[in-house]
NUMIKE-951308 format. One record per residue: residue in three letters; x, z, y of N, C-alpha, C, O in turn. Coordinates in pm, whole numbers, padded with zeros to 5 digits, always signed. Atoms other than C-alpha are relative to their C-alpha. Layout:
residues N
ALAXZYXZYXZYXZY/...
//
This chain:
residues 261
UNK-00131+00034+00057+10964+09924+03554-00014-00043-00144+00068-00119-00196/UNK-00004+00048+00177+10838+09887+03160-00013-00127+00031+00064-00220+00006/UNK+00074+00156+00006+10613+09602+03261+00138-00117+00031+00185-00213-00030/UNK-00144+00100-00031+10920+09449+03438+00129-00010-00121+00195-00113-00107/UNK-00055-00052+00128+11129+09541+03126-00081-00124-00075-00020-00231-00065/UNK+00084+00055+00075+10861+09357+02915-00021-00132+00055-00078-00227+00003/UNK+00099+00184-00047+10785+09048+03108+00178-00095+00044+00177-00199+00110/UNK-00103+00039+00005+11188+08973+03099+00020-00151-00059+00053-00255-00002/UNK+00007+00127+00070+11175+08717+02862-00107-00160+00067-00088-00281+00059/UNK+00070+00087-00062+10921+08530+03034+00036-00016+00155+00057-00127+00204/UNK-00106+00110-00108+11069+08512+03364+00118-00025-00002+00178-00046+00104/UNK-00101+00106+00002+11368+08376+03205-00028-00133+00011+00028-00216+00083/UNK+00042+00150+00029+11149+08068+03062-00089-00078+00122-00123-00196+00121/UNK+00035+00069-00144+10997+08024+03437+00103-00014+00055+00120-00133+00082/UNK-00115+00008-00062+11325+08087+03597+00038-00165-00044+00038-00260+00035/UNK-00090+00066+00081+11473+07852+03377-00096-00183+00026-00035-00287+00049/UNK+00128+00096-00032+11152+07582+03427-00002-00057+00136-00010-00176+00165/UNK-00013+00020-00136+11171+07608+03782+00120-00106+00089+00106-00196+00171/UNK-00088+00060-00001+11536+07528+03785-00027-00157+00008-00045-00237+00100/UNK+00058+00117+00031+11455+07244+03609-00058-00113+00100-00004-00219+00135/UNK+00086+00093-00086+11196+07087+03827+00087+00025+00137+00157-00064+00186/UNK-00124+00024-00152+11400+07165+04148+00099-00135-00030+00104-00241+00032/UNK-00106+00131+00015+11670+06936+04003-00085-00155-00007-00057-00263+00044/UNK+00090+00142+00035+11402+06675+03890-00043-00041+00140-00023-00158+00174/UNK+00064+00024-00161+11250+06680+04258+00106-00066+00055+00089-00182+00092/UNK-00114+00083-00100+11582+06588+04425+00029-00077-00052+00067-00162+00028/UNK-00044+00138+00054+11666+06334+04205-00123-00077+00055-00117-00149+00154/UNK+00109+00079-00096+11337+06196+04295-00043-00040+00107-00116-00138+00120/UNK-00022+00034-00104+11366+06213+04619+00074-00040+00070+00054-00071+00187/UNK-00119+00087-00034+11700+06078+04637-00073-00178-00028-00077-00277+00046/UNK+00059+00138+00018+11526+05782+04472-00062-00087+00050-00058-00210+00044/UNK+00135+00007-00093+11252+05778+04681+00077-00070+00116+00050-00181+00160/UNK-00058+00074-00145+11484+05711+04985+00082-00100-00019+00135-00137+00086/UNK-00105+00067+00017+11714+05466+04823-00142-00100+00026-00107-00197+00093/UNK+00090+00112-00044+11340+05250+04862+00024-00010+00119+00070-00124+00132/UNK+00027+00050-00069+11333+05263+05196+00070-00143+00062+00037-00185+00173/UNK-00028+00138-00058+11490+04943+05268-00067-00125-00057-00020-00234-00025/UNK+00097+00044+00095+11254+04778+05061-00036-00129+00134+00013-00240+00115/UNK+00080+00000-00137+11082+04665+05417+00073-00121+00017+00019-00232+00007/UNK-00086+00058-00073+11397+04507+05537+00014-00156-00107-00009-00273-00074/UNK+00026+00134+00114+11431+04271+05181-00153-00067+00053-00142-00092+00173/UNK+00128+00055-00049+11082+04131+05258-00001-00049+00081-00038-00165+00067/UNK-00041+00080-00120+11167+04050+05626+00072-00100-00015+00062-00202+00053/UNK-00141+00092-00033+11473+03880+05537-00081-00166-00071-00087-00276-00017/UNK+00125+00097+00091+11215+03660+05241-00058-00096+00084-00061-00216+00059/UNK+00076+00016-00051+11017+03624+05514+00042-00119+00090-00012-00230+00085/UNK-00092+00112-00067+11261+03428+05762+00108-00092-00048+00177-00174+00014/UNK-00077+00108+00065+11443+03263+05521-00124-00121+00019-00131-00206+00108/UNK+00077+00080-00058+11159+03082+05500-00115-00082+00127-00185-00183+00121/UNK+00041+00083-00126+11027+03011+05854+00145-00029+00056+00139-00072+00171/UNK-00028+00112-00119+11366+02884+05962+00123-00034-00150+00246-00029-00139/UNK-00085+00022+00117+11517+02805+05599+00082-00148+00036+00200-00162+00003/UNK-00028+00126-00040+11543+02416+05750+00153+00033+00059+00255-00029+00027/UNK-00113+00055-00065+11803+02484+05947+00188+00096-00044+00291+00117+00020/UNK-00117-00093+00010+12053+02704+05737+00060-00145-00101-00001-00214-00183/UNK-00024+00137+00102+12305+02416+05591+00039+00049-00139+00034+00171-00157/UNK-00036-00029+00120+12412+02428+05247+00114+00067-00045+00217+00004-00015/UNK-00091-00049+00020+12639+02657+05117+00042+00122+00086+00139+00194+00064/UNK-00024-00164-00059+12608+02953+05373-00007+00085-00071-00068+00116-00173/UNK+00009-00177+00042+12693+03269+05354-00095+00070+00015-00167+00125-00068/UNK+00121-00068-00098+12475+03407+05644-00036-00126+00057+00024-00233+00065/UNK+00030+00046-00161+12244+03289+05916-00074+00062+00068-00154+00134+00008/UNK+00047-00091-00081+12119+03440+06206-00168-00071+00046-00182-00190+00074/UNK+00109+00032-00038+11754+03416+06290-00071+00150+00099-00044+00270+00106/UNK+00092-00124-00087+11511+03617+06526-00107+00020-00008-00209-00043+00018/UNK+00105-00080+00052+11339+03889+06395-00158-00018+00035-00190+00092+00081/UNK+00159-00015-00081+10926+03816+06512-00049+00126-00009-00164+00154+00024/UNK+00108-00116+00012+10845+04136+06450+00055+00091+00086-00023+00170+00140/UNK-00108-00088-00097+11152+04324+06662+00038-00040+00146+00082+00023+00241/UNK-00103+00144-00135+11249+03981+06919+00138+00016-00008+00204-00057+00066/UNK-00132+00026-00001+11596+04074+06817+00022-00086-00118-00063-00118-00202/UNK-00122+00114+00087+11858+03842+06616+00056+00081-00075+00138+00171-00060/UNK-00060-00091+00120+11908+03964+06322+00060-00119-00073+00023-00235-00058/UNK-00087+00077+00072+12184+03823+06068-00012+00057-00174+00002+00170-00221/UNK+00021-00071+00143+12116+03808+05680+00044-00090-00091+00005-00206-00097/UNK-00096+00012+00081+12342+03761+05432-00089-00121-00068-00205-00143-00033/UNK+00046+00086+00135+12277+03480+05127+00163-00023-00062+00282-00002-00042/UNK-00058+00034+00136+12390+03360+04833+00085-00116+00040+00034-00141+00149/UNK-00048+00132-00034+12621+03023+04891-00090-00083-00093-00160-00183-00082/UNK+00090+00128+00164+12477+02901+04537-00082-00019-00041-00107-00080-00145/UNK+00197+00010-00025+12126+02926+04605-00012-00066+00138+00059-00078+00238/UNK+00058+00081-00136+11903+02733+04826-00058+00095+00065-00055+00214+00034/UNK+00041-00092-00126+11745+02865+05119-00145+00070-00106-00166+00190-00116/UNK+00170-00054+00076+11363+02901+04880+00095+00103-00073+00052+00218-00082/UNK-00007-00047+00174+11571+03028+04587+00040+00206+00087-00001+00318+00053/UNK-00058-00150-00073+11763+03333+04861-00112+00093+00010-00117+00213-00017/UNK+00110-00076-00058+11429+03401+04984-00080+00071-00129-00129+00183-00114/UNK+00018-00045+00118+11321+03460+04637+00042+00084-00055-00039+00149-00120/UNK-00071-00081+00026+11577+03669+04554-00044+00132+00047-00079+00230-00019/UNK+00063-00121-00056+11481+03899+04831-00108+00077-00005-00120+00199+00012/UNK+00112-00111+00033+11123+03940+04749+00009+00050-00112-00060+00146-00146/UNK-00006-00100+00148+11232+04028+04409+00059+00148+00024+00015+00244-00040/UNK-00082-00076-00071+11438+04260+04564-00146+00086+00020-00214+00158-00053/UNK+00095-00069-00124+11192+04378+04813-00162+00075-00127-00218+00181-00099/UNK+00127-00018+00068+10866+04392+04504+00055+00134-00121-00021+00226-00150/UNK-00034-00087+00033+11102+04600+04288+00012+00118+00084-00048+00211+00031/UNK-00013-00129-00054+11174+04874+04521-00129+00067+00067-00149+00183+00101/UNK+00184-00057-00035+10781+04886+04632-00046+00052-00092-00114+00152-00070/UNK+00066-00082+00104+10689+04968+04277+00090+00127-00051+00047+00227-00110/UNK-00100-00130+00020+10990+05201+04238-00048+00089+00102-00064+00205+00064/UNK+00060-00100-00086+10852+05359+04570-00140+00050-00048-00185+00164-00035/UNK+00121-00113+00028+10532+05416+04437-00024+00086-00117-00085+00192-00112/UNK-00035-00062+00091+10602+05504+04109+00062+00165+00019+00025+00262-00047/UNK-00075-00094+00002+10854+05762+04247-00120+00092+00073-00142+00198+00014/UNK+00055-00064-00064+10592+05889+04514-00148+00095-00111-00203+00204-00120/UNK+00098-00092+00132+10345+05960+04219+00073+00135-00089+00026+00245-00117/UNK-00034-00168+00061+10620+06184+04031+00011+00094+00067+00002+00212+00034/UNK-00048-00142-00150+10709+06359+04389-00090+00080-00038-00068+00186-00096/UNK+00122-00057+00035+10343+06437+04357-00035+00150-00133-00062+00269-00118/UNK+00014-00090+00130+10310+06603+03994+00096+00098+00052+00065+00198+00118/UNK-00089-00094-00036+10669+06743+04034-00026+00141+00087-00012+00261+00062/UNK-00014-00146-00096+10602+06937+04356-00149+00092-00082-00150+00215-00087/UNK+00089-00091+00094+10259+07040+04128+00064+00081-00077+00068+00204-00069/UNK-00033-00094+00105+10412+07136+03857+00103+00150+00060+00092+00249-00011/UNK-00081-00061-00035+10712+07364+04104-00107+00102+00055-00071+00220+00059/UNK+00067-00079-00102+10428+07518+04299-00090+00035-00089-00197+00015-00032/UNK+00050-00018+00115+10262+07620+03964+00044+00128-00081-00013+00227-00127/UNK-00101-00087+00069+10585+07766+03822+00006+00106+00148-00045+00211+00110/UNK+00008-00091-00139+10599+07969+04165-00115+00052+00026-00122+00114+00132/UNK+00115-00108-00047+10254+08122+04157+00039+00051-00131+00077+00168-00125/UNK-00060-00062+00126+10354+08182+03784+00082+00140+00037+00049+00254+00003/UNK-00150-00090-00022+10673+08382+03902-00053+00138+00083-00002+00249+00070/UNK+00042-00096-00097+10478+08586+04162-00092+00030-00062-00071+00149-00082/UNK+00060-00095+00139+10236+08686+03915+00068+00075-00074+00019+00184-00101/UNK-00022-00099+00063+10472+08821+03718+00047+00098+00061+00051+00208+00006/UNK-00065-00078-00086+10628+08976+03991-00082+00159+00040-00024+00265+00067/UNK+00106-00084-00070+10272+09190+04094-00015+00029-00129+00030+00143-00133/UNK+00029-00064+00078+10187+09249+03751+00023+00081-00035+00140+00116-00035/UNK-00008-00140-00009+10068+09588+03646+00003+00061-00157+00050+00173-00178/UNK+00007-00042+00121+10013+09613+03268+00008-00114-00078+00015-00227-00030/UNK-00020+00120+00128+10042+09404+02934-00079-00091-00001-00043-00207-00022/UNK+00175+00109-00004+09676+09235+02958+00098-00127+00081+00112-00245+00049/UNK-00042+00125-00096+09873+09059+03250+00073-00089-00075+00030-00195-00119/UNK-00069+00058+00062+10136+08961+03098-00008-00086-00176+00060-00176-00226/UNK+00069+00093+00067+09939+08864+02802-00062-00185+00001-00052-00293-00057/UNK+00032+00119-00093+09766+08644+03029+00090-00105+00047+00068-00222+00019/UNK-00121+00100-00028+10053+08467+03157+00080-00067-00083+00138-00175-00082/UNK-00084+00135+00142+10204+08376+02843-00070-00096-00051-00018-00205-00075/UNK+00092+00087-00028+09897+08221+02792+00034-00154+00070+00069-00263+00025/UNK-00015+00054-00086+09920+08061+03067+00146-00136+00016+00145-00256+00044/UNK-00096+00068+00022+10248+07934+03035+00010-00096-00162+00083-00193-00181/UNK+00002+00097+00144+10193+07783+02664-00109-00061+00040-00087-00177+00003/UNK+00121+00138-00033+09881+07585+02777+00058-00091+00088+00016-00206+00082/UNK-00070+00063-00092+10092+07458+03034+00145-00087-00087+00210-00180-00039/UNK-00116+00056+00083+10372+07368+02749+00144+00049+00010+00244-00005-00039/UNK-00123-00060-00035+10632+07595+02869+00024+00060-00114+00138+00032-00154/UNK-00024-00070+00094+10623+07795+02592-00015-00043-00142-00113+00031-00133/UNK+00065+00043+00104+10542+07664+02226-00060+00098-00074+00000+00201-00106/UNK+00109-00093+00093+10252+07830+02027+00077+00014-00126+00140-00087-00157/UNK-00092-00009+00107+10431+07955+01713-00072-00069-00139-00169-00032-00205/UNK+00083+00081+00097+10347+07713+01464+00106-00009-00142+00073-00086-00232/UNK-00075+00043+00093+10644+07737+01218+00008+00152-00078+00024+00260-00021/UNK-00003-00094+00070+10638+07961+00908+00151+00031-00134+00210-00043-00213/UNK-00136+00056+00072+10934+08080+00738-00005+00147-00146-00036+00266-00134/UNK+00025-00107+00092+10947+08261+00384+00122+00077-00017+00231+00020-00012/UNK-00097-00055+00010+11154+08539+00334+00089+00037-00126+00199+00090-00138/UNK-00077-00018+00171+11218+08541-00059-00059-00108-00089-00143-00191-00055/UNK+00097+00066+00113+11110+08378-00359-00151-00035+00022-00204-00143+00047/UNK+00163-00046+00049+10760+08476-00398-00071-00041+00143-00184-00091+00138/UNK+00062+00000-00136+10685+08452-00006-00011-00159+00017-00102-00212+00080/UNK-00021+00137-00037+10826+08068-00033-00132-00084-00077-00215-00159-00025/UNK+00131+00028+00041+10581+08003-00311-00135+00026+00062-00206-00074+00065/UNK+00070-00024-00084+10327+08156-00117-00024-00081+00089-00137-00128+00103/UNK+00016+00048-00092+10400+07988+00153-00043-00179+00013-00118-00234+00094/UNK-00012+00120+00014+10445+07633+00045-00164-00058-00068-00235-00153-00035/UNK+00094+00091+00151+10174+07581-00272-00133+00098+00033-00237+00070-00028/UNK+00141-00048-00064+09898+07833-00090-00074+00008+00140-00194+00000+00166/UNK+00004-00008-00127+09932+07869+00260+00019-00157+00073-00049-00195+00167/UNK+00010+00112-00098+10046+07524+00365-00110-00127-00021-00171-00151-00125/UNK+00090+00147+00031+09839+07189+00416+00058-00146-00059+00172-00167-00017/UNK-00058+00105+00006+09912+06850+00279+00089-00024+00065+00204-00016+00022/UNK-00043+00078-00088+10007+06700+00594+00105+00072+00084+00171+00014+00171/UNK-00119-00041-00048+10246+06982+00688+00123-00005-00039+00155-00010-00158/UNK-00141+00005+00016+10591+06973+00731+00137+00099-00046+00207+00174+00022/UNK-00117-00083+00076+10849+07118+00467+00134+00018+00033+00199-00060-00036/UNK-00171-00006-00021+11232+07213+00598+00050+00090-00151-00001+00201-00170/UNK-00133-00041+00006+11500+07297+00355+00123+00019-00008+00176-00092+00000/UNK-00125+00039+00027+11856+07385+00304+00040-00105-00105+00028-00084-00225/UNK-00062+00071+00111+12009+07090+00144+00073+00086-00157+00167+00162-00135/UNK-00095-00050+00141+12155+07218-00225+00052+00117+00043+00172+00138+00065/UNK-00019-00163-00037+12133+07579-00132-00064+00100-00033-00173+00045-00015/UNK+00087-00104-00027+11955+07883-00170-00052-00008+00124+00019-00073+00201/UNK+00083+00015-00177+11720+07904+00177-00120+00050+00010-00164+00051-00105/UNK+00144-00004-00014+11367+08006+00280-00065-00152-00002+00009-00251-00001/UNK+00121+00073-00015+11110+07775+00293-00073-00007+00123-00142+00090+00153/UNK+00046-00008-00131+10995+07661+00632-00127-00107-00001-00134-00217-00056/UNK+00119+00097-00044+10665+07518+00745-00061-00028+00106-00080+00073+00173/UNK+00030+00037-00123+10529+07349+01026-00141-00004-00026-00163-00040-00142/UNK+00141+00026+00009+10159+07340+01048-00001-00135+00148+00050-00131+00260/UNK+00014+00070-00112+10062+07029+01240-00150-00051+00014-00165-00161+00069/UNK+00122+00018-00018+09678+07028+01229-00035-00159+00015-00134-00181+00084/UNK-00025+00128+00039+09712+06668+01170+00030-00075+00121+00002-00195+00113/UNK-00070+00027-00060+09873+06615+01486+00163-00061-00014+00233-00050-00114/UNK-00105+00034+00076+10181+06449+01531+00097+00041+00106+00072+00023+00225/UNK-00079-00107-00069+10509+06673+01645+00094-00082+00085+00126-00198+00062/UNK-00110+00060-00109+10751+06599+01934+00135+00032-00096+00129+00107-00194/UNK-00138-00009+00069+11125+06585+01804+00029+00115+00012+00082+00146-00095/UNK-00051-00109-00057+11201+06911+01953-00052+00076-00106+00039+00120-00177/UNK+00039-00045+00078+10973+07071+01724+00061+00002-00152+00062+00098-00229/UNK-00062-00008+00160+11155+06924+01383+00131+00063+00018+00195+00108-00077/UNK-00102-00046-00037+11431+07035+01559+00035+00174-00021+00113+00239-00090/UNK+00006-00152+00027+11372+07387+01597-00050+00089-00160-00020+00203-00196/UNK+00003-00064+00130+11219+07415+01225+00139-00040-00062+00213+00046-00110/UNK-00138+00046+00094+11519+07242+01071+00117+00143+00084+00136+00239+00009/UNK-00116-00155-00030+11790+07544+01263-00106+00097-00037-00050+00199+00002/UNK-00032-00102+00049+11595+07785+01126-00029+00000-00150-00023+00103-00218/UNK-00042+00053+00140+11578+07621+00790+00150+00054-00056+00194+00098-00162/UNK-00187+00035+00059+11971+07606+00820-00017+00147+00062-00097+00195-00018/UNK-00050-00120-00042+12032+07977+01021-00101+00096-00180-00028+00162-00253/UNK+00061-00052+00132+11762+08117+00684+00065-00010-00123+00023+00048-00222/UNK-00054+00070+00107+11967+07975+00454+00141+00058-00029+00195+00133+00053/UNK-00117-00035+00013+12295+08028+00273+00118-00017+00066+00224+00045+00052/UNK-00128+00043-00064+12502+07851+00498-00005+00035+00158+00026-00031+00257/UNK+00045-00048-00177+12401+08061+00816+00091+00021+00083+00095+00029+00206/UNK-00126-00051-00092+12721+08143+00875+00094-00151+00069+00181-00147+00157/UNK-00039+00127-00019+12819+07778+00912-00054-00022+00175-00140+00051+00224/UNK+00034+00060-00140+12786+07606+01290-00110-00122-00043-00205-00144+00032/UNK+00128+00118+00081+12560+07316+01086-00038+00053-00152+00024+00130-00226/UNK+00053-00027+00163+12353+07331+00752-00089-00135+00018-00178-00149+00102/UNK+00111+00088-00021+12198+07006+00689-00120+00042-00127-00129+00107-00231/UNK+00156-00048+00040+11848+07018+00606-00119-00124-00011-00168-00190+00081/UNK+00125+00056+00012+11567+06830+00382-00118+00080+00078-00159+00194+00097/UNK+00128-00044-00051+11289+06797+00550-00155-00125-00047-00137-00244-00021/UNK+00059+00063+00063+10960+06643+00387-00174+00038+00039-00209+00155+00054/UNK+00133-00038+00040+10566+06615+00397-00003+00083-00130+00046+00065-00241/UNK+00069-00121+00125+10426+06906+00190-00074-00002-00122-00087+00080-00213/UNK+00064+00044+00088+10229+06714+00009+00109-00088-00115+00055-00131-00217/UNK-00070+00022+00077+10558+06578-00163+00066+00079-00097+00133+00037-00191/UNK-00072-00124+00035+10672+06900-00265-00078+00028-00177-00185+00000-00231/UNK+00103+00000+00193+10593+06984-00666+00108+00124-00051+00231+00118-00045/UNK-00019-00070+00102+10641+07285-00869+00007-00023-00114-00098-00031-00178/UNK+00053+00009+00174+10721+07234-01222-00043+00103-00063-00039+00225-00044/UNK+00057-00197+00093+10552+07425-01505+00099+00091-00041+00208+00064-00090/UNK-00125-00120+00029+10729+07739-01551+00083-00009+00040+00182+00044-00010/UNK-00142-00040-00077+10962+07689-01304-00016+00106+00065-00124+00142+00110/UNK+00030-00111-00080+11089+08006-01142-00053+00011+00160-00059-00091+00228/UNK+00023-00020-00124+10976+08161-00808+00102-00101+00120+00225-00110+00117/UNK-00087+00090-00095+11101+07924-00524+00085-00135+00005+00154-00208+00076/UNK-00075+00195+00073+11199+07615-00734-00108-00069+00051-00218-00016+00057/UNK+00059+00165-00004+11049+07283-00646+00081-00082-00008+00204-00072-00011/UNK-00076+00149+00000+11123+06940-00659-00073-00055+00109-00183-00021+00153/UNK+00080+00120-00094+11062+06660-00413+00142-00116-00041+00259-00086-00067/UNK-00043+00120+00004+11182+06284-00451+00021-00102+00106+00104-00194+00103/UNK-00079+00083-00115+11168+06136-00106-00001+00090+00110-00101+00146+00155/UNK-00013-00088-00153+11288+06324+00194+00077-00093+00141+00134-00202+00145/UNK-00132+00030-00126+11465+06298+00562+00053+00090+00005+00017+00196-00046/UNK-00129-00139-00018+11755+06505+00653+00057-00051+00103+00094-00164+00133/UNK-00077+00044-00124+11891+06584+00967+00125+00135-00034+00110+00229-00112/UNK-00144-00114-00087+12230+06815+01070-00082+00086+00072-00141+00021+00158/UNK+00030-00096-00048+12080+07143+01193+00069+00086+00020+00133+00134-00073/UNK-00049-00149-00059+12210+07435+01421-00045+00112-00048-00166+00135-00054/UNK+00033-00111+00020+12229+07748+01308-00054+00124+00095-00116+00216+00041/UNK+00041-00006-00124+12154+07878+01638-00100+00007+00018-00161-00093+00057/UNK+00142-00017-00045+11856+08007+01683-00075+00093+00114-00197+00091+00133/UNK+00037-00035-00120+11848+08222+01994-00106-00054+00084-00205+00018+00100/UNK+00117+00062-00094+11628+07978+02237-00157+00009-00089-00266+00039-00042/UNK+00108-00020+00088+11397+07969+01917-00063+00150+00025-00180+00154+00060/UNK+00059-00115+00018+11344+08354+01908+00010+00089+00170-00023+00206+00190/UNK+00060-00024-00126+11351+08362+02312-00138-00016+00062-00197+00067+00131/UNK+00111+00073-00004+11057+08142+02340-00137+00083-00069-00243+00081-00006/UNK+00077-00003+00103+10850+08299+02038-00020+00152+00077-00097+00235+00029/
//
């Protein structure tokens, strides 16, 4: 019952993953079947041009017989196209929904990987007997990208921000703070990698929830390479300057942040 207690949080972020890919699957496989007529465009291509001669100008339809079925099949056209141009139409038709079919049949693929992944996941945690496990599995789940490795540092006063900024961080990392506020000091370490949006996302809310305006639903928030950042002489604890930044609108909202972590 602890372990199950303890491994809560993590089968929310499979639960929640799983979801996910379930929905992604059926959309995909809705997709998947909207190809199958793919077949039928191609046929039609096909007999436009072995009996294109004899459809006159300006049809709608004409009926020809199928060689591949022996029935009489009837297929629509264009009036304002020629018989080549209809048939054209159709294999465009018909070449789009072949690469949409295979395209889609490749994500089916991953997808049902990745669902049948999150489902040995889930039943692991389910049997697990002690923390090691569940160690293991979080693991497991952040190599996999479910989880994010905690890469963002946030100071809690003055002295911690200095710290954090002008000893602890690297050039090339990434500075959040409250616009024209009092705030911590947030840092991203990005090992000279370069971050998905989601990531500036989640340092900037807790830039803004750290900050004076926590109580606010938004706090917008500079955010800057580290290497722009400058202490003047004898300025106090937690002063800097910087001269070029970006700034986005940040949530104060930081729940999913401190679910994840």
């Amino acid at each position: 019952t602890r372990i199950r207690q303890k491994s809560s949080d993590l089968r929310r972020i499979v639960s929640t993953a799983l979801e996910r890919s379930y929905k992604k699957l059926d959309i995909q496989e809705k997709q998947l079947k909207d190809t199958e007529k793919r077949e039928k465009f191609r046929v039609y291509g096909e007999l436009i041009n072995t009996y294109g001669y004899n459809i006159p100008e300006g049809a709608k339809s004409f009926t020809a017989l199928n060689y591949y079925t022996n029935e009489e099949i009837s297929i629509p056209l264009d009036p304002m196209l020629t018989p080549s141009e209809n048939a054209v139409k159709y294999f465009n038709r018909y070449n789009k929904l072949k690469r949409t079919f295979e395209a889609d049949s490749k994500l089916i693929e991953e997808t049902k990987a990745e669902t049948q992944h999150l489902e040995s996941i889930a039943t692991a945690l389910d049997i697990a007997v002690n923390e090691e496990d569940l160690v293991e599995l979080k693991e497991e789940l952040i190599q996999a990208g479910y989880i994010h490795r905690k890469g963002m540092y946030v100071g809690k006063n003055n002295f911690q921000n200095d710290e954090l900024t002008f000893k602890f961080a690297n050039g090339n990392d990434w500075w959040f703070h409250a616009k024209k506020m009092p705030g911590s000091h947030v840092i991203v370490r990005t090992g000279g990698k370069e971050l998905p949006d989601r990531t500036f996302e989640e340092a900037a809310s807790l830039a803004a929830y750290y900050s004076k305006g926590r109580d606010q639903d938004k706090v917008e928030i500079d955010y800057v390479i580290k290497k722009e950042v400058k202490k003047p002489a004898s300025a106090k604890p937690g002063f800097v300057v910087y001269y070029t930044n970006y700034s986005m609108m940040a949530s104060t909202d930081i729940s999913a942040i401190k679910q994840a972590d």
